[in-house]
CHARMM internal coordinates of N, CA and C (Angstrom, degrees):
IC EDIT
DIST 1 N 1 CA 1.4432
DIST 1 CA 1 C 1.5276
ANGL 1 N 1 CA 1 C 108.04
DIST 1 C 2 N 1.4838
ANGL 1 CA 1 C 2 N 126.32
DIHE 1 N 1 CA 1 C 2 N 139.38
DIST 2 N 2 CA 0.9892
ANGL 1 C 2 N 2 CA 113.59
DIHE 1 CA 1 C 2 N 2 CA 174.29
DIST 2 CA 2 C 1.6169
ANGL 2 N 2 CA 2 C 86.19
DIHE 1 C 2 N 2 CA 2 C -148.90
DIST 2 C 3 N 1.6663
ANGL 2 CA 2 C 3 N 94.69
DIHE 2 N 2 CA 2 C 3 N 160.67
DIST 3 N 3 CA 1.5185
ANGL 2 C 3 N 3 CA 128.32
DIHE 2 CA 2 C 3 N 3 CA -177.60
DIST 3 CA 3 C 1.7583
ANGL 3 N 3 CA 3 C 119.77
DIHE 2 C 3 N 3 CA 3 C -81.67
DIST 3 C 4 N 1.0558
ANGL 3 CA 3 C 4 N 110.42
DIHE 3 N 3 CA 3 C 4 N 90.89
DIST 4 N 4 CA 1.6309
ANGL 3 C 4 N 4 CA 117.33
DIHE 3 CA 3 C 4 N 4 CA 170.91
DIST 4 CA 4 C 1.7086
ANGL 4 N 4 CA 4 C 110.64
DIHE 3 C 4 N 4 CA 4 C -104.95
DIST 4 C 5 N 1.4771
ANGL 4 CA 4 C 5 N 97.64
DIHE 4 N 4 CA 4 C 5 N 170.00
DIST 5 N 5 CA 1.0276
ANGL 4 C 5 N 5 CA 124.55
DIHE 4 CA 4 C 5 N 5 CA 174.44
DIST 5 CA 5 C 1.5435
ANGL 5 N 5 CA 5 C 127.75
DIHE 4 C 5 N 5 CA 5 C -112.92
DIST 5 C 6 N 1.7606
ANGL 5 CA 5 C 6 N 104.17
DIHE 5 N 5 CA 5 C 6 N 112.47
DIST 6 N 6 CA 1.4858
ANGL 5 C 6 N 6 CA 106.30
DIHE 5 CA 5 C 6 N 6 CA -166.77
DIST 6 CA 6 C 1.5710
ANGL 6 N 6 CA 6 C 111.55
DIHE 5 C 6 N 6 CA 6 C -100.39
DIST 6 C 7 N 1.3627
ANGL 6 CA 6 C 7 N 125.01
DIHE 6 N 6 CA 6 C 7 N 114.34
DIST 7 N 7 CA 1.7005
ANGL 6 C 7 N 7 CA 106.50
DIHE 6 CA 6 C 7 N 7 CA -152.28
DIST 7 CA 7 C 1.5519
ANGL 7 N 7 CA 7 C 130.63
DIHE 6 C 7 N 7 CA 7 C 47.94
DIST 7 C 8 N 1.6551
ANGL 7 CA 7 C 8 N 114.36
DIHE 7 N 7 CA 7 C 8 N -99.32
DIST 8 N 8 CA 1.5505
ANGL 7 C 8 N 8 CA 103.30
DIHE 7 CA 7 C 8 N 8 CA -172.57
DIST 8 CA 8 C 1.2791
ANGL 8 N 8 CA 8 C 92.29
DIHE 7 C 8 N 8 CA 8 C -120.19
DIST 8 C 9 N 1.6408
ANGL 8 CA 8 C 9 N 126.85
DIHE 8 N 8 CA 8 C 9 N 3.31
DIST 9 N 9 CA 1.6546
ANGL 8 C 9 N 9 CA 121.57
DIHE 8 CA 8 C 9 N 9 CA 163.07
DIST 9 CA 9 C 1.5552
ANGL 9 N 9 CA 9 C 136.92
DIHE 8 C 9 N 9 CA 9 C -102.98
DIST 9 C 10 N 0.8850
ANGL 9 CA 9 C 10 N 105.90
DIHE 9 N 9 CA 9 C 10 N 149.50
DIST 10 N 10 CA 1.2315
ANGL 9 C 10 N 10 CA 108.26
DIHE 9 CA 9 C 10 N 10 CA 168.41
DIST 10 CA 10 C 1.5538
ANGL 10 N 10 CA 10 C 131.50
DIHE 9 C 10 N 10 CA 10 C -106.56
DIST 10 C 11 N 1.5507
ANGL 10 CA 10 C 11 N 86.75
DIHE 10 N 10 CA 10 C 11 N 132.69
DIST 11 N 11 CA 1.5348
ANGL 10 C 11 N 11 CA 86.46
DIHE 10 CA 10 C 11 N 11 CA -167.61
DIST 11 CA 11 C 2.3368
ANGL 11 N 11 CA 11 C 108.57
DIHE 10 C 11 N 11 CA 11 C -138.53
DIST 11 C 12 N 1.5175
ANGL 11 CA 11 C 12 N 94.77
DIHE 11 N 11 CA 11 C 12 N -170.60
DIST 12 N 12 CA 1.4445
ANGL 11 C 12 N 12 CA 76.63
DIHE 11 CA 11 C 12 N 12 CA -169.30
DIST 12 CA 12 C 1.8004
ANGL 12 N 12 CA 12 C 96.89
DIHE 11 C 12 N 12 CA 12 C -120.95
DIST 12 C 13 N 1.1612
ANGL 12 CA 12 C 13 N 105.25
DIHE 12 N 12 CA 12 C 13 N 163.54
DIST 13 N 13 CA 1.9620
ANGL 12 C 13 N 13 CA 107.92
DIHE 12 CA 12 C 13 N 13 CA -161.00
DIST 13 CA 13 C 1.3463
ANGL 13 N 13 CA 13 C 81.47
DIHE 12 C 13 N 13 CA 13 C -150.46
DIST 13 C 14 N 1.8250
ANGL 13 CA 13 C 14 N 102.42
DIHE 13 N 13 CA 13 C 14 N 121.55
DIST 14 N 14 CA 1.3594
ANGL 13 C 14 N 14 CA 120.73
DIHE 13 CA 13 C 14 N 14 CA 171.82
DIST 14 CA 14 C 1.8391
ANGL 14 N 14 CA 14 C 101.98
DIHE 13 C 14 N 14 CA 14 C -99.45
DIST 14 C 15 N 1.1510
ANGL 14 CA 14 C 15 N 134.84
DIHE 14 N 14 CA 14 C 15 N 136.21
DIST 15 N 15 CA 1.2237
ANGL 14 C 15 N 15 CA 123.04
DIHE 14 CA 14 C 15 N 15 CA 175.73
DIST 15 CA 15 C 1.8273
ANGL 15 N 15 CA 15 C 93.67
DIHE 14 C 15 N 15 CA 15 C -171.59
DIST 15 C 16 N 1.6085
ANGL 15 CA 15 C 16 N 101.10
DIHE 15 N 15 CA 15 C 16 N 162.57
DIST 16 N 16 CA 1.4105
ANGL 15 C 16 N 16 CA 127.10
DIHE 15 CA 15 C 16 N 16 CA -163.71
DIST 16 CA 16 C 2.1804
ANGL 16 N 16 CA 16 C 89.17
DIHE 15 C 16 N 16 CA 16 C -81.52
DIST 16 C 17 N 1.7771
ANGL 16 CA 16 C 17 N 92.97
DIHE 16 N 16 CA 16 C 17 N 135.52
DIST 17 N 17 CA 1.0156
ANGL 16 C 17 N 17 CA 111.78
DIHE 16 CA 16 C 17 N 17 CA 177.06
DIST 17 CA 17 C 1.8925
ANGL 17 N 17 CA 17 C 102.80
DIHE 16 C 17 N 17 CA 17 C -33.48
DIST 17 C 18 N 1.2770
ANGL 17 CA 17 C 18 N 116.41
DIHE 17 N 17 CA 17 C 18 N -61.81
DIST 18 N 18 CA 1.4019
ANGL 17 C 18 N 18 CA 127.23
DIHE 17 CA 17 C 18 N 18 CA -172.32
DIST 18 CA 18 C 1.6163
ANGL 18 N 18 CA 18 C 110.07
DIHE 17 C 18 N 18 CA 18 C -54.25
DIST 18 C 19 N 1.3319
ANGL 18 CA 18 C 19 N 125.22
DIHE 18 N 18 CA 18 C 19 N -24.91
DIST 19 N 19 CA 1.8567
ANGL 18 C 19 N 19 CA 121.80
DIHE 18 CA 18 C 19 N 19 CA 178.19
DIST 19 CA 19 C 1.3582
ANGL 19 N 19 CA 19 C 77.64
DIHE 18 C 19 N 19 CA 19 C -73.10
DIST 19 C 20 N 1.5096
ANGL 19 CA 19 C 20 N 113.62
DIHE 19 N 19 CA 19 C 20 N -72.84
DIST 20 N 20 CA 1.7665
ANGL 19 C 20 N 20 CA 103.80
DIHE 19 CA 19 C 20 N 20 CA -157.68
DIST 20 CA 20 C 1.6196
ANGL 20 N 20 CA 20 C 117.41
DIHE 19 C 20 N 20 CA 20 C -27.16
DIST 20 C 21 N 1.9706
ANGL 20 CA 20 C 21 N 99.47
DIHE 20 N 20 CA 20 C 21 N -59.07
DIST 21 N 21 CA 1.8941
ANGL 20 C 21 N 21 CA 100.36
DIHE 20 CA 20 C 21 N 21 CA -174.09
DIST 21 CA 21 C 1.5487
ANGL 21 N 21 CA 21 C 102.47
DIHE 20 C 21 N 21 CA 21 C -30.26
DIST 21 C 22 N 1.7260
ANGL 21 CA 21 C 22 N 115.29
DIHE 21 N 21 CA 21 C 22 N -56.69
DIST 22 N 22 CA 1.5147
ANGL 21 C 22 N 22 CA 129.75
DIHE 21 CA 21 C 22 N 22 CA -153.70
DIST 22 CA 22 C 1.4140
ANGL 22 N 22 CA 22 C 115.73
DIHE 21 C 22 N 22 CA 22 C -72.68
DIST 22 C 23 N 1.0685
ANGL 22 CA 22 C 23 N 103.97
DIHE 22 N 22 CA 22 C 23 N -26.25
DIST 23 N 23 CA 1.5207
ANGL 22 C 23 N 23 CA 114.48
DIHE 22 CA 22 C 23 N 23 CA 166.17
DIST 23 CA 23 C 1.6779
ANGL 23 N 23 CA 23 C 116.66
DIHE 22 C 23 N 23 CA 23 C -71.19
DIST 23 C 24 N 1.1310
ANGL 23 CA 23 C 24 N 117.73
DIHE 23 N 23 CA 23 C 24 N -59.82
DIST 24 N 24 CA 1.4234
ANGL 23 C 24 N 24 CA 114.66
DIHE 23 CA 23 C 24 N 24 CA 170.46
DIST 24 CA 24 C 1.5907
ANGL 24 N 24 CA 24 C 112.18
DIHE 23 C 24 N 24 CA 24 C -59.97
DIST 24 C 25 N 1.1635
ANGL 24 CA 24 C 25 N 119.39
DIHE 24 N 24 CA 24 C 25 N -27.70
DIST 25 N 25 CA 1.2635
ANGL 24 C 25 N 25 CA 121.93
DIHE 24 CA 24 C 25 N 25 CA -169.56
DIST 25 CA 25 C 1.5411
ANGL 25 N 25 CA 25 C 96.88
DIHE 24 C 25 N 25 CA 25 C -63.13
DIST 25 C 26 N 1.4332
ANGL 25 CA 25 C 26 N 115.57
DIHE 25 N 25 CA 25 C 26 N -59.41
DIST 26 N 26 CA 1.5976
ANGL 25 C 26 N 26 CA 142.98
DIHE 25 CA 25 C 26 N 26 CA -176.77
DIST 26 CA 26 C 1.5846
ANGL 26 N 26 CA 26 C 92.44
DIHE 25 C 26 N 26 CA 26 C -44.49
DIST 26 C 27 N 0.9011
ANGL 26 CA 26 C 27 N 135.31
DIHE 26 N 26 CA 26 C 27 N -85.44
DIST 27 N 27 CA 1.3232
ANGL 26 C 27 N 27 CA 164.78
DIHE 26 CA 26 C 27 N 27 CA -162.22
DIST 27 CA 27 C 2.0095
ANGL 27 N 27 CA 27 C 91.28
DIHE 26 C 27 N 27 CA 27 C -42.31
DIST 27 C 28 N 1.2544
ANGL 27 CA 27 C 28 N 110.75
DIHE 27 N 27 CA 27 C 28 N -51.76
DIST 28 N 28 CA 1.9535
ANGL 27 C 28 N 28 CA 115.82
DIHE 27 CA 27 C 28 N 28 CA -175.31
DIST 28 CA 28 C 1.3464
ANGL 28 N 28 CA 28 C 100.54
DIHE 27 C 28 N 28 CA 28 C -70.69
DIST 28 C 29 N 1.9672
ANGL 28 CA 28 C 29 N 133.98
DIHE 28 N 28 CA 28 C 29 N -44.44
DIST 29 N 29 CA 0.6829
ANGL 28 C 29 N 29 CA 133.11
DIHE 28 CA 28 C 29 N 29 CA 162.70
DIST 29 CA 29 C 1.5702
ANGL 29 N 29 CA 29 C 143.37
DIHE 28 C 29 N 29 CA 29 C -42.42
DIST 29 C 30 N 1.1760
ANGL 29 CA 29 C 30 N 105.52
DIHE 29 N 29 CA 29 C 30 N -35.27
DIST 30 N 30 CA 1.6673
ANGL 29 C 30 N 30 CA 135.93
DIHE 29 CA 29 C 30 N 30 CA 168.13
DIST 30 CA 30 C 1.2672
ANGL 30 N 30 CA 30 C 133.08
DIHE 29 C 30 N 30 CA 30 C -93.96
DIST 30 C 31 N 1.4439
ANGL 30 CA 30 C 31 N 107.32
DIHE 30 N 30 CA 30 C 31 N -12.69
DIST 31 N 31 CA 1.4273
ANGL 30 C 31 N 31 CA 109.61
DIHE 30 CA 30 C 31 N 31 CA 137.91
DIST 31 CA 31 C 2.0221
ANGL 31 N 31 CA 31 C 94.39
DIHE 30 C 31 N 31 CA 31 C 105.22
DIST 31 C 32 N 1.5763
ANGL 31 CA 31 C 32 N 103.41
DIHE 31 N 31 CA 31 C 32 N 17.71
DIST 32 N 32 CA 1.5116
ANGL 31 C 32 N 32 CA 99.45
DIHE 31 CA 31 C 32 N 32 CA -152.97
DIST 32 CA 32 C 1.6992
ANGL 32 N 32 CA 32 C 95.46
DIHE 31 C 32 N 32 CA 32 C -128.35
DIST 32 C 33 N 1.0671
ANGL 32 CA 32 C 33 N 88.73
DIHE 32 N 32 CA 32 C 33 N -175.08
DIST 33 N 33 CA 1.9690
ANGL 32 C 33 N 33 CA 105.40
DIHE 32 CA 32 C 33 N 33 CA -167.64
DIST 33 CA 33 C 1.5562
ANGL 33 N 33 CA 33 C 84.04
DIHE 32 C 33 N 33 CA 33 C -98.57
DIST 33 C 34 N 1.5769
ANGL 33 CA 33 C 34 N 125.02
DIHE 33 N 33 CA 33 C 34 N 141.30
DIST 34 N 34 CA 1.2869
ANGL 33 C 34 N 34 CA 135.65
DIHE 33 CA 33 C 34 N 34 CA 136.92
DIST 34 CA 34 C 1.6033
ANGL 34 N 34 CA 34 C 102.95
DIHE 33 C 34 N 34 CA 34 C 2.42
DIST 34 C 35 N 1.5458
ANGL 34 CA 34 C 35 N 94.94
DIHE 34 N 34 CA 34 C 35 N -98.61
DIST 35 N 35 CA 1.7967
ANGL 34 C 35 N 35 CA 110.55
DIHE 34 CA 34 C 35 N 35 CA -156.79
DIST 35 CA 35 C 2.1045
ANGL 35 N 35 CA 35 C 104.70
DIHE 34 C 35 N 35 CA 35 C -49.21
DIST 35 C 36 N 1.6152
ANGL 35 CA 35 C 36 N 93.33
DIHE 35 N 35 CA 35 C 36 N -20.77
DIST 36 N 36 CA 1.4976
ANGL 35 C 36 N 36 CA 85.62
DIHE 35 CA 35 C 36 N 36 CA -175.84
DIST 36 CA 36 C 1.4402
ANGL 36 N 36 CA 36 C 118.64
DIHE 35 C 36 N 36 CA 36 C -45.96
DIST 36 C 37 N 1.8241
ANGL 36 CA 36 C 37 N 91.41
DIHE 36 N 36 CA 36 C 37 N -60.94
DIST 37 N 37 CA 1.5723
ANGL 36 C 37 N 37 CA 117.65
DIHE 36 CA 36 C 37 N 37 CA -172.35
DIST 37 CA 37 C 1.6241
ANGL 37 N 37 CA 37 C 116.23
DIHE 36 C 37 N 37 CA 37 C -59.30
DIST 37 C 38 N 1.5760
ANGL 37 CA 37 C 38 N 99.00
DIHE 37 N 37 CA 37 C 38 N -23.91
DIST 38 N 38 CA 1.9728
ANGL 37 C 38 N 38 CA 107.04
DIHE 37 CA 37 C 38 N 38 CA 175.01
DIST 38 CA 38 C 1.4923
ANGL 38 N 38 CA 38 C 93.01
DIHE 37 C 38 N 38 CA 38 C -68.33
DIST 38 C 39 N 0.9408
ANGL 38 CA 38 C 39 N 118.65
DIHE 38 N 38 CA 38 C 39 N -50.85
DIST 39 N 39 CA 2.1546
ANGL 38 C 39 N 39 CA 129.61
DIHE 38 CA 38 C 39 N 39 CA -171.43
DIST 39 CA 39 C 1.5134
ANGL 39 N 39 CA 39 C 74.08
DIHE 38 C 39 N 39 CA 39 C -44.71
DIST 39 C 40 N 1.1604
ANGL 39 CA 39 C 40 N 124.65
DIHE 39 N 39 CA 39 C 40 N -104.72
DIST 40 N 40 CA 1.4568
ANGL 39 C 40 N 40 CA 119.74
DIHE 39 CA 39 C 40 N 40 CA -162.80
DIST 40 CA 40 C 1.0807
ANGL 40 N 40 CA 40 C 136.67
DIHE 39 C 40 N 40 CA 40 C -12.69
DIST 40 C 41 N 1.5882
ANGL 40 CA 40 C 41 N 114.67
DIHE 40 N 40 CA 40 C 41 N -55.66
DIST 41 N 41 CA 1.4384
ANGL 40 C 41 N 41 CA 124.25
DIHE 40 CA 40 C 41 N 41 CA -175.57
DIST 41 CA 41 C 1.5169
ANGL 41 N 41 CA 41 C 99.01
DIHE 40 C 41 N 41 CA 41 C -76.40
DIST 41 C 42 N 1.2002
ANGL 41 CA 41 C 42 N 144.54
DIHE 41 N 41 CA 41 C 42 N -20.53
DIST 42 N 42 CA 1.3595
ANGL 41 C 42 N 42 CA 135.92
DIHE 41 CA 41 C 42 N 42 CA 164.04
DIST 42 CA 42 C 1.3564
ANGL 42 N 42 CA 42 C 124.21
DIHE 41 C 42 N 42 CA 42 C -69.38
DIST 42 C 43 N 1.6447
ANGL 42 CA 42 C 43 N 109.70
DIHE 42 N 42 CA 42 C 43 N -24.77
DIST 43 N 43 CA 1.5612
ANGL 42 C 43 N 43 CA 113.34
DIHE 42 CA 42 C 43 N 43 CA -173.35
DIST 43 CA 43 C 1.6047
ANGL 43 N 43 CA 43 C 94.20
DIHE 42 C 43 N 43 CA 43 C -76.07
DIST 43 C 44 N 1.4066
ANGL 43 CA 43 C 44 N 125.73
DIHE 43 N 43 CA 43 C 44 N -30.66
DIST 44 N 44 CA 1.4774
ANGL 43 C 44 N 44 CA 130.15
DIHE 43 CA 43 C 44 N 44 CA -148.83
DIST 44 CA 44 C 1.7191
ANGL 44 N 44 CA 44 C 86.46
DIHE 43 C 44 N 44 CA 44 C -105.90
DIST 44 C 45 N 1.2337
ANGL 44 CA 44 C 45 N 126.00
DIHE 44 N 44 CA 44 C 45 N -25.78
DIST 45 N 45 CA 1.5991
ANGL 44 C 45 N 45 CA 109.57
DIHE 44 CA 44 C 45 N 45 CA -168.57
DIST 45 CA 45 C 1.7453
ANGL 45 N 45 CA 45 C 106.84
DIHE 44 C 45 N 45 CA 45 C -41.06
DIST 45 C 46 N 1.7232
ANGL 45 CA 45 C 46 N 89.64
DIHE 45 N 45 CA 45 C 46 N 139.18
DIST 46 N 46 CA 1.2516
ANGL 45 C 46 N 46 CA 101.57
DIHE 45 CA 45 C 46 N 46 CA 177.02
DIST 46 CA 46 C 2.0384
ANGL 46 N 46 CA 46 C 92.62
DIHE 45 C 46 N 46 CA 46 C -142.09
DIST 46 C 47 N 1.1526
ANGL 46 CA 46 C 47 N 97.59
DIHE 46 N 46 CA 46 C 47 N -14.37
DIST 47 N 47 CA 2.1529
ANGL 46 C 47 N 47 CA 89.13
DIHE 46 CA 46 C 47 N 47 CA 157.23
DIST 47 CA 47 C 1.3489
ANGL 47 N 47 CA 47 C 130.06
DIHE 46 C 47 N 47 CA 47 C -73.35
DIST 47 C 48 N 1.2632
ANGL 47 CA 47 C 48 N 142.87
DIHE 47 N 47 CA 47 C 48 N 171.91
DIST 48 N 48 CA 1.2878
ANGL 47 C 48 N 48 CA 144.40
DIHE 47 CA 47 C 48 N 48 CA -165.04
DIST 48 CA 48 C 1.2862
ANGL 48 N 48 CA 48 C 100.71
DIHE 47 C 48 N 48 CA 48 C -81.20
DIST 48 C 49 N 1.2586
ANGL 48 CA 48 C 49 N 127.44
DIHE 48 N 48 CA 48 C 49 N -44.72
DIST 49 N 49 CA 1.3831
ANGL 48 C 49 N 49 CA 119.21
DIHE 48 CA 48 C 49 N 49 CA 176.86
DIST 49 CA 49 C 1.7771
ANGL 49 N 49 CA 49 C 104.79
DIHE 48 C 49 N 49 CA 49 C -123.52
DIST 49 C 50 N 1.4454
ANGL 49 CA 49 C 50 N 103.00
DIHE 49 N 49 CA 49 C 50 N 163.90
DIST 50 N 50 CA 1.3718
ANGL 49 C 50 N 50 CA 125.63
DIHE 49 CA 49 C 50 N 50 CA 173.59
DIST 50 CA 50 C 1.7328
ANGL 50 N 50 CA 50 C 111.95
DIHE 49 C 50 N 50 CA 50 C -51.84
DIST 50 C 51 N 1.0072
ANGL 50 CA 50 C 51 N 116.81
DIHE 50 N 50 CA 50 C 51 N -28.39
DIST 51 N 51 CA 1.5418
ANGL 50 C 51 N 51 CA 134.50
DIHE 50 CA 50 C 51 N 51 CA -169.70
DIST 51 CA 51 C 1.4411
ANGL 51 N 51 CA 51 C 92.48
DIHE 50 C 51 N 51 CA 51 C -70.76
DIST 51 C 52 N 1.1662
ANGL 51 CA 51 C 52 N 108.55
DIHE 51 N 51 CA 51 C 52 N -85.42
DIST 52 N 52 CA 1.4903
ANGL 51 C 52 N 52 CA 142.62
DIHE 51 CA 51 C 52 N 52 CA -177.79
DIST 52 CA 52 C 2.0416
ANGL 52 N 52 CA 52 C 101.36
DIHE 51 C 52 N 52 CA 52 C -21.28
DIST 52 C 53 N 1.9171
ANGL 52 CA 52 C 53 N 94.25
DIHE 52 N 52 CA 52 C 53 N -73.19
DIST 53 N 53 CA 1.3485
ANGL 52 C 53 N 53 CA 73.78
DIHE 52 CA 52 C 53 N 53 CA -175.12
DIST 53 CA 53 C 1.2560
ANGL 53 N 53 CA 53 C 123.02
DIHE 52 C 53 N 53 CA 53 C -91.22
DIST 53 C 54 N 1.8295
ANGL 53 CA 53 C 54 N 135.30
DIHE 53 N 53 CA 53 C 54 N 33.07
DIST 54 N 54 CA 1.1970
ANGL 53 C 54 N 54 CA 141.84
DIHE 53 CA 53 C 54 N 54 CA 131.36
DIST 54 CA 54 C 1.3572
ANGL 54 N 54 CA 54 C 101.57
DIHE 53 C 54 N 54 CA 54 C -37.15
DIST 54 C 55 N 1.4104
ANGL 54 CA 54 C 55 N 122.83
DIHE 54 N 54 CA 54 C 55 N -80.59
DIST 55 N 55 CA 1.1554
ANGL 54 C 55 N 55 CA 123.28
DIHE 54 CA 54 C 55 N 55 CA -173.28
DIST 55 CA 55 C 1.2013
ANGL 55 N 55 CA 55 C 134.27
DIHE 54 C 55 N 55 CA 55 C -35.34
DIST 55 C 56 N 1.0715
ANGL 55 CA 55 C 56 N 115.57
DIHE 55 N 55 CA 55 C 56 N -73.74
DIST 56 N 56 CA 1.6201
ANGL 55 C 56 N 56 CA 127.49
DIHE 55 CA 55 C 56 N 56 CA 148.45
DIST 56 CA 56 C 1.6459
ANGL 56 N 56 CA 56 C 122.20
DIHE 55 C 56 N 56 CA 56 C -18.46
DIST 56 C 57 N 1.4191
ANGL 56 CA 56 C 57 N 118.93
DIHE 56 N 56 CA 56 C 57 N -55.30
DIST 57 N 57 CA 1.4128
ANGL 56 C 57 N 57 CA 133.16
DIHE 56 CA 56 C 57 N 57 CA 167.77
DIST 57 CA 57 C 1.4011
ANGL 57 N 57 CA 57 C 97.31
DIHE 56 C 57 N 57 CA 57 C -40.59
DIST 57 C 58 N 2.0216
ANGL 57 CA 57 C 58 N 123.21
DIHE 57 N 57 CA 57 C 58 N -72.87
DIST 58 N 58 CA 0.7843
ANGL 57 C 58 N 58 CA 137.26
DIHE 57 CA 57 C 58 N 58 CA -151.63
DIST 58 CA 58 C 1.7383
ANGL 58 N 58 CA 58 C 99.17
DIHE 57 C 58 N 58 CA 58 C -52.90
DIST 58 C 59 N 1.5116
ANGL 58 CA 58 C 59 N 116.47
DIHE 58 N 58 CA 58 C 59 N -61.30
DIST 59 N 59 CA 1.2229
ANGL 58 C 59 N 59 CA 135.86
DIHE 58 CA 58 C 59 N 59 CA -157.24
DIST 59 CA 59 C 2.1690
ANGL 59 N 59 CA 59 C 98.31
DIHE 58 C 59 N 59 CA 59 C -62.85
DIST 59 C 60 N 1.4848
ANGL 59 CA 59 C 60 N 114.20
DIHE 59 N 59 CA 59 C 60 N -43.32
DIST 60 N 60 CA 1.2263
ANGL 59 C 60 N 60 CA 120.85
DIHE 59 CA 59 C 60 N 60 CA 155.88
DIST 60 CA 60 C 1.5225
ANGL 60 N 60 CA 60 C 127.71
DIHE 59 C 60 N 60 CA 60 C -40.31
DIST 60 C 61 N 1.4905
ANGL 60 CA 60 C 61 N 109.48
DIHE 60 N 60 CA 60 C 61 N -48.70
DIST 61 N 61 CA 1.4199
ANGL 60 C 61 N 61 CA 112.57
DIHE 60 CA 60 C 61 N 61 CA -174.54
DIST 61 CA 61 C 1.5748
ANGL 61 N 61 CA 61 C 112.86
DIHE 60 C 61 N 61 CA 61 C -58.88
DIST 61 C 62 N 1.5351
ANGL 61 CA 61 C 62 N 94.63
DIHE 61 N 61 CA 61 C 62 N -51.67
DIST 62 N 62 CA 1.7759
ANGL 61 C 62 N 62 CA 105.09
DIHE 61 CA 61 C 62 N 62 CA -166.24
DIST 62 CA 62 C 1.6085
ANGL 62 N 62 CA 62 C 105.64
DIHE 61 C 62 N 62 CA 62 C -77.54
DIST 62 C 63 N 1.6064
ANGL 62 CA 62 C 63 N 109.35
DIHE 62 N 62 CA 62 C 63 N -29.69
DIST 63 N 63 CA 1.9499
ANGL 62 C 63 N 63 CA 97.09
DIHE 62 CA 62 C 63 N 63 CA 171.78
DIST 63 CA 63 C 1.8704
ANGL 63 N 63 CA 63 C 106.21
DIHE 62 C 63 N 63 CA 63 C -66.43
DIST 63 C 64 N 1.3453
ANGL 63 CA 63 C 64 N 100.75
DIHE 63 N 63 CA 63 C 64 N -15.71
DIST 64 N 64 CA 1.9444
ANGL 63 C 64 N 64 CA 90.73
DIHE 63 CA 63 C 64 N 64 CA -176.40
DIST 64 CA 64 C 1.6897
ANGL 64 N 64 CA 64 C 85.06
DIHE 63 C 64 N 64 CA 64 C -55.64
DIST 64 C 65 N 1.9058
ANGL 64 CA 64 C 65 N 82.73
DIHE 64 N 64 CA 64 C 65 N -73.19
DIST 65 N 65 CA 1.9063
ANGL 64 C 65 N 65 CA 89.55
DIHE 64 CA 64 C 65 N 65 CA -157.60
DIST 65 CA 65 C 1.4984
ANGL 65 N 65 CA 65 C 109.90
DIHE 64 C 65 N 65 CA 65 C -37.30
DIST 65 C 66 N 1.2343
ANGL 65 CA 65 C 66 N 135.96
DIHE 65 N 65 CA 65 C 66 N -26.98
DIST 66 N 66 CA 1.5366
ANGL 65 C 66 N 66 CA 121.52
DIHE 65 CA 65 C 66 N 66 CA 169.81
DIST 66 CA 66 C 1.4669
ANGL 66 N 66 CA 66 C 123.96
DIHE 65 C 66 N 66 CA 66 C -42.69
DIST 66 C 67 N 1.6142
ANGL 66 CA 66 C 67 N 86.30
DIHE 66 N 66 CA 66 C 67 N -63.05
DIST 67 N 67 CA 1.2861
ANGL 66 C 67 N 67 CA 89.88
DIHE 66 CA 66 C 67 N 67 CA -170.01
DIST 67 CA 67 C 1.6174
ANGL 67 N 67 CA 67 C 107.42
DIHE 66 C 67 N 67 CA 67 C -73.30
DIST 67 C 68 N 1.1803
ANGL 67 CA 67 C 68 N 134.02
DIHE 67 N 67 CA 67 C 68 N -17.57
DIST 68 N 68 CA 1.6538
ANGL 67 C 68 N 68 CA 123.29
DIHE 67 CA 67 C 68 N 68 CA -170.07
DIST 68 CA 68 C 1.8577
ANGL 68 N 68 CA 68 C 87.62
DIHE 67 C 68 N 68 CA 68 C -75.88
DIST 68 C 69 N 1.2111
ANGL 68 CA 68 C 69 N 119.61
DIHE 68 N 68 CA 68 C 69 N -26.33
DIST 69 N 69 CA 1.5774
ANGL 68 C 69 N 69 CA 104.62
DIHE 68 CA 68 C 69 N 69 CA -178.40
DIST 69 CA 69 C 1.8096
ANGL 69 N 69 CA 69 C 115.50
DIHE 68 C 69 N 69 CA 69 C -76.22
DIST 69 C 70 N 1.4607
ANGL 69 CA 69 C 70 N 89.66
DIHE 69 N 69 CA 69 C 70 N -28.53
DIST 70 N 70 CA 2.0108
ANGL 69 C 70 N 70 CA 97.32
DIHE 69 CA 69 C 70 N 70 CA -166.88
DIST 70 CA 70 C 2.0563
ANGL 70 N 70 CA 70 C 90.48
DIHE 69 C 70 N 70 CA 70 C -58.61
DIST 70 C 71 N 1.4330
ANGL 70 CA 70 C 71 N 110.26
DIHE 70 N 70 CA 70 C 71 N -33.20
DIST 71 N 71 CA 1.3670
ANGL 70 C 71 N 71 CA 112.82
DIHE 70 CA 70 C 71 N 71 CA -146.15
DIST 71 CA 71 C 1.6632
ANGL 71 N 71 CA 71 C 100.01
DIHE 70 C 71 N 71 CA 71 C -83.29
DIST 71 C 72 N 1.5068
ANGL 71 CA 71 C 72 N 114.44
DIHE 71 N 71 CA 71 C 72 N -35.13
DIST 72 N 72 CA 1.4087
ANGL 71 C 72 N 72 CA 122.35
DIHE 71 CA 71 C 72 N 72 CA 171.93
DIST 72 CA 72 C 1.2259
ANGL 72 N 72 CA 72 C 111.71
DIHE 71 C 72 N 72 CA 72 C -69.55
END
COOR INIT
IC SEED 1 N 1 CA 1 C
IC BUILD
């Protein structure tokens, strides 16, 4: 579990070593701070919990990049 910052709160996000890699990874790619890209996925949550649609986000991001590669 570790302690981030979602907008002006702070809060705590349990998740598998591998979301974290993908998350920071996401986050170097986009040009943004960690807590930025969490701000995001909270403004857009549409899962039951905050966890959940991290995950989901995460699992979203990398099927885009698939497919923008299958198509090139």
């Amino acid at each position: 579990m570790r302690n981030v910052r979602v907008g002006t709160r702070r809060t705590s996000l349990r998740l598998e070593t591998a979301v974290w890699d993908a998350l920071h990874d996401v986050a170097r790619r986009e040009g943004m701070p960690l807590n930025r890209l969490l701000t995001r996925i909270a403004g857009a949550q549409s899962e039951s919990s905050f966890t959940a649609s991290v995950r989901v986000f995460v699992l979203g991001y990398y099927r885009g990049l698939a497919e923008r590669q299958q198509r090139a």
